[in-house]
C-alpha positions in Angstrom: -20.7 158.2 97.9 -20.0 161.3 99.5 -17.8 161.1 102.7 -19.2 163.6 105.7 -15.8 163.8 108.1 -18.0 165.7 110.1 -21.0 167.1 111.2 -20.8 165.0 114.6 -17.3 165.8 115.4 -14.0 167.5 114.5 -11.8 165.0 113.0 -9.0 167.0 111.2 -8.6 169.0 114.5 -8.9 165.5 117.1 -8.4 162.6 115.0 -6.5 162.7 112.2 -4.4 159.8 112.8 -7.2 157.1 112.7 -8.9 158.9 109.5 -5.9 158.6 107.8 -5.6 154.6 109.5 -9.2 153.7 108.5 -8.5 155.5 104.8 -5.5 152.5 104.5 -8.0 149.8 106.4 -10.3 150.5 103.4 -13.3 150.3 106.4 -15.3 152.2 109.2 -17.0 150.9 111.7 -19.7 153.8 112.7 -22.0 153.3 115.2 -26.0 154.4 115.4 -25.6 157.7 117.5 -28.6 156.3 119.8 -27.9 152.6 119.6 -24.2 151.9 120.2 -24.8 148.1 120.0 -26.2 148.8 116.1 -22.6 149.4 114.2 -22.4 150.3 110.2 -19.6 148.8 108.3 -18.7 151.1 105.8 -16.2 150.1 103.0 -14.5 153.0 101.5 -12.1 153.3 98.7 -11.2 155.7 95.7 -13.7 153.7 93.7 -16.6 154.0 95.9 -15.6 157.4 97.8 -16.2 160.1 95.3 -14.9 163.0 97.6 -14.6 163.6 101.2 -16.0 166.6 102.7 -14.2 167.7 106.0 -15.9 170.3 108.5 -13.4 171.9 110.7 -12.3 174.6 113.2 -8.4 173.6 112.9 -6.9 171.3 110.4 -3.2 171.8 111.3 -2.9 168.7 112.4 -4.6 167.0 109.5 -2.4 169.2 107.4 0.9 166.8 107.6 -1.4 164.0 106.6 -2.8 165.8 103.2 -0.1 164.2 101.2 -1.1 160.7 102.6 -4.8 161.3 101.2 -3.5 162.2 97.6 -1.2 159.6 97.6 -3.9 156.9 98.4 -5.9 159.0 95.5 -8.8 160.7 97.5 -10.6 163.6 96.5 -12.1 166.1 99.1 -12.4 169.6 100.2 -12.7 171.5 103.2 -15.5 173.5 105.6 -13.5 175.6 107.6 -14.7 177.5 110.4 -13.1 181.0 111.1 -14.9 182.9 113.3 -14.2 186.0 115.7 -14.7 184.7 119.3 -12.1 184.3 122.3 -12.0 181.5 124.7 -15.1 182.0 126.5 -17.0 180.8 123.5 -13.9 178.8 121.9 -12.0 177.5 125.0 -9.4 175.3 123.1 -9.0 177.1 119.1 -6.4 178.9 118.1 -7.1 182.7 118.0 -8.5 183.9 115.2 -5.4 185.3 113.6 -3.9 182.0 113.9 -6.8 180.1 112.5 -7.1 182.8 109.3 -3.3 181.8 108.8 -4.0 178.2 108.5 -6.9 179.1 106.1 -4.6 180.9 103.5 -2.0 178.0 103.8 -4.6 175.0 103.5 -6.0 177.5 100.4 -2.0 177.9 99.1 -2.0 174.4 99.2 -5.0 173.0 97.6 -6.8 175.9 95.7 -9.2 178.5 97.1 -12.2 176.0 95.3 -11.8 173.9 97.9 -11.6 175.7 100.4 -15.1 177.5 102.0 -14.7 179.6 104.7 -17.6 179.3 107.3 -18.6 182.4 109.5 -20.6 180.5 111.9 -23.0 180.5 113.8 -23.4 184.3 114.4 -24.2 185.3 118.3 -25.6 188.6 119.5 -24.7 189.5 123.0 -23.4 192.2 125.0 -20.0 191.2 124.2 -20.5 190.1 120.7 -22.6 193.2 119.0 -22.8 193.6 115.5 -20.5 196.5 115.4 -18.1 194.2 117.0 -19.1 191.2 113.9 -19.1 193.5 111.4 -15.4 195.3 111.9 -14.1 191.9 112.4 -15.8 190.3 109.5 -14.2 193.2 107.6 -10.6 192.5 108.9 -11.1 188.9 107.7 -12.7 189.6 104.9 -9.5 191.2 103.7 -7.5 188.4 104.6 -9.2 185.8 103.6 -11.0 187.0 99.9 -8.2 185.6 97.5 -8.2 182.6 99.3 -12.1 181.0 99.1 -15.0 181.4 96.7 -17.4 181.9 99.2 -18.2 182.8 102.7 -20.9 180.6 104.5 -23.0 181.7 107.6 -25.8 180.5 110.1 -27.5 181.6 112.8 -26.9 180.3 116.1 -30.1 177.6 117.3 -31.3 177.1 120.6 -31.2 173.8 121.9 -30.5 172.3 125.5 -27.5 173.2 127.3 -27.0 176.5 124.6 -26.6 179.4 126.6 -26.7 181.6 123.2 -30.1 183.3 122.7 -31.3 183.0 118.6 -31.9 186.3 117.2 -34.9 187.6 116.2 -35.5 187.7 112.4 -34.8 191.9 112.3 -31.5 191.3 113.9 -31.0 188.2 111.4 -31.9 191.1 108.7 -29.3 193.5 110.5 -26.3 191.1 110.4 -26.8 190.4 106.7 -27.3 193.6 105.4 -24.1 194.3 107.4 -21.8 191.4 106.1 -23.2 191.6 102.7 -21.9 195.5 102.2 -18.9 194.4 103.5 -18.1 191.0 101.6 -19.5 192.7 98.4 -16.6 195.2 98.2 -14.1 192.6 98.5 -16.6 189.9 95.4 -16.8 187.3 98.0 -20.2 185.4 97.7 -22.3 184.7 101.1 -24.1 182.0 101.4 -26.4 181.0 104.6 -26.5 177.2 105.9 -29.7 175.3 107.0 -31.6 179.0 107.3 -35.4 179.4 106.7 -34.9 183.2 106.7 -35.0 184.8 102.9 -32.0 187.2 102.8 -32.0 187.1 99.0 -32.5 191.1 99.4 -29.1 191.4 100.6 -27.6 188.8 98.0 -27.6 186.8 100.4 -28.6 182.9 99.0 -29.6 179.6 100.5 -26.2 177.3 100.4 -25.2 173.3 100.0 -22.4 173.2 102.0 -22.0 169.2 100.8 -22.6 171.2 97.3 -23.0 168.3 94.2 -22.6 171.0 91.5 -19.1 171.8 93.6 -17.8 168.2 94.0 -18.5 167.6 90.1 -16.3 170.6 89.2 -13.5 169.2 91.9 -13.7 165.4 90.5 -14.4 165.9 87.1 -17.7 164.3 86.8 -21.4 164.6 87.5 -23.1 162.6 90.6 -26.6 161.3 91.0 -27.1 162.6 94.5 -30.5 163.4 96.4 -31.2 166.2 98.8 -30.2 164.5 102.4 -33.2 163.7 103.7 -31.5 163.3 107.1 -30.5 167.0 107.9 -32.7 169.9 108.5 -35.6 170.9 106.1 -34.0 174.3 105.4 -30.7 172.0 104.7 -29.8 172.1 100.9 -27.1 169.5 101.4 -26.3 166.3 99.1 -26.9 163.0 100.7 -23.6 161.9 102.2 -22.3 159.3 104.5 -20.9 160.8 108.4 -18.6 158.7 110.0 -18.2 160.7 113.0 -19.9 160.5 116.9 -21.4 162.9 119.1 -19.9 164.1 122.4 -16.3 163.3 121.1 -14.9 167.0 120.1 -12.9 168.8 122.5 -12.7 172.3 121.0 -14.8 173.2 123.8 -17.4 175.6 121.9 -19.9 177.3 124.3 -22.4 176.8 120.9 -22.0 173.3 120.2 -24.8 171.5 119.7 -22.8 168.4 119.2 -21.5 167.7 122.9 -22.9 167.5 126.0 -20.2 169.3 127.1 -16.2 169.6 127.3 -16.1 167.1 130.4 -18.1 164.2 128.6 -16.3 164.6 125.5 -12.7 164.6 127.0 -14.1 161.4 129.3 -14.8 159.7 125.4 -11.5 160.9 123.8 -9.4 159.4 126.4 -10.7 155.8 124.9 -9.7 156.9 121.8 -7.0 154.4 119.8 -6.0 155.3 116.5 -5.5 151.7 115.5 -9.3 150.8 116.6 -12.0 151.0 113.5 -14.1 152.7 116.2 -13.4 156.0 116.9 -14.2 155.9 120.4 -13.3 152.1 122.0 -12.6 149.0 120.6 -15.7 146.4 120.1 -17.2 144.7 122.9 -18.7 141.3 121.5 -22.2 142.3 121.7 -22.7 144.6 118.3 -24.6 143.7 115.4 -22.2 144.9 112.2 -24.1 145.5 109.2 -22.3 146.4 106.2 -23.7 149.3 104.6 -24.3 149.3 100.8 -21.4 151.4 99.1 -21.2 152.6 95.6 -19.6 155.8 93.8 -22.9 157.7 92.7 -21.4 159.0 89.5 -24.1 159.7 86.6 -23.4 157.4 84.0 -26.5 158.9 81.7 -24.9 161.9 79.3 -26.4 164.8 78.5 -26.2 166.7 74.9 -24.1 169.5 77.1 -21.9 167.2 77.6 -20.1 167.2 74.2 -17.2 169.5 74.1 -17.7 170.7 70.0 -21.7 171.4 70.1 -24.4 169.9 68.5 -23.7 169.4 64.9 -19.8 168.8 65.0 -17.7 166.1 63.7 -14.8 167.5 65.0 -14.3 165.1 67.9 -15.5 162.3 70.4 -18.0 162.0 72.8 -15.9 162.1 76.2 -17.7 159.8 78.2 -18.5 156.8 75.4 -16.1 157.9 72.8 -18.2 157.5 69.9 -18.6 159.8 66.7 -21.2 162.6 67.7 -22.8 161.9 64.3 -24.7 159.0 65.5 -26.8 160.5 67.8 -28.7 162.9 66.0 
């Protein structure tokens, strides 16, 4: 089971505390984001949790708490976000400078593999022009390349309440021929997120930000994951499990597709206890709680490329069943 921490809302940045609570509860309670009567109970543990993916703008104040999660023998990496807007698109972030300075701490402290740097979504306005993108991406580019494997970006998507226009597919073309000269001189990989657009002409590739292939070189071991069938088509994501709720982030983005906006999400934070298994509230009586069927979806089935001496060697053991490699051929 993978752990989304999350798509819906930023938890390292607003609610680190009651992760860190419900991680020692050894539960969640998450409710249906259109029913809130319809709860999930979700029972989590280093058994059944194979890693925990976080999606942030600021972990600083998740970053005391690190220690806590290793202790209690969780595996996870992060999605930051580090992006080149001021206030009027980011009311309540740190600047960018600031947030690139977390970024090369987190990386200092838990390895530049797990550790993806997310340059998203990408706006085009009057104030934000690509010549504006492109000499910042470059300024962070030199900060941030020893310090992540790759760079992820979208595009930004029009929804209700977005006052951000999406760009036309020639200006998607622009942006990434653009980054891509930029990120190539520094080898820094760019991936795009949830995009339809092709951009493999610019090196460009479709991305898995809840990458499989990634997690099984952080844990140690192969899963038997699916595509998630619940995010976008374009998505290339692993099926995981998102514990968060909508309308609860107050990073204020102008963006966010998330929120219905800073007012209504500050209104939900303020009912926010630490010590509750909800994230928002306490329960009122008149939920159904189902509990959710949990399991670790490590792949028990072993492959000949699995054996660490080769086909033909008697030189060792098989490192999953520990039996001489003669017998199977």
């Amino acid at each position: 089971m993978i752990i989304s921490a999350s798509r819906r809302t930023d938890i390292p940045a607003c609610y680190p505390e009651w992760f860190v609570n419900r991680l020692k509860a050894g539960e969640i309670l998450v409710p249906n984001p259109y029913n809130r009567k319809k709860i999930s109970r979700i029972a989590i543990s280093p058994d059944t949790v194979d890693c925990i993916v976080f999606w942030t703008k600021n972990p600083e104040p998740l970053l005391p708490k690190l220690k806590e999660i290793d202790q209690l023998g969780y595996r996870y990496y992060f999605q930051m976000t580090v992006t080149d807007y001021g206030t009027d698109m980011e009311e309540n972030l740190p600047s960018t400078e600031e947030s690139m300075a977390t970024f090369v701490l987190l990386s200092e402290r838990l390895g530049r593999q797990r550790v993806d740097w997310r340059f998203d979504p990408i706006i085009l306005n009057g104030t934000y022009t690509l010549s504006y993108h492109l000499e910042k991406f470059e300024m962070m580019c030199e900060w941030l390349h020893k310090y992540t494997d790759r760079c992820i970006i979208s595009f930004v998507d029009a929804y209700r309440g977005n006052p951000c226009p999406e760009l036309e597919e020639d200006e998607m073309a622009s942006v990434a021929k653009g980054l891509a000269g930029i990120a190539g001189k520094y080898k820094l990989p760019i991936y795009t997120c949830a995009e339809k657009v092709n951009l493999e002409r610019y090196g460009i590739r479709h991305g898995a930000c809840i990458d499989k292939e990634k997690i099984r070189d952080i844990i140690g071991y192969k899963l038997d994951l699916k595509k998630d069938t619940g995010q976008r088509t374009a998505c290339g994501c692993a099926e995981s499990i998102d514990i968060g709720m909508y309308d609860t982030c107050v990073n204020g983005c102008a963006y966010c597709y998330a929120t219905g906006g800073l007012a209504s999400a500050r209104r939900k934070k303020e009912q926010h206890d630490p010590a509750s298994p909800l994230l928002i509230g306490q329960l009122r009586g008149d939920e159904t709680i189902v509990d959710r069927k949990v399991q670790s979806s490590r792949d028990m089935q072993i492959s000949l490329f699995d054996y660490p001496f080769g086909i033909g060697s008697t030189d060792g053991y098989c490192k999953k069943c520990t039996k001489i490699y003669d017998i199977i051929y």
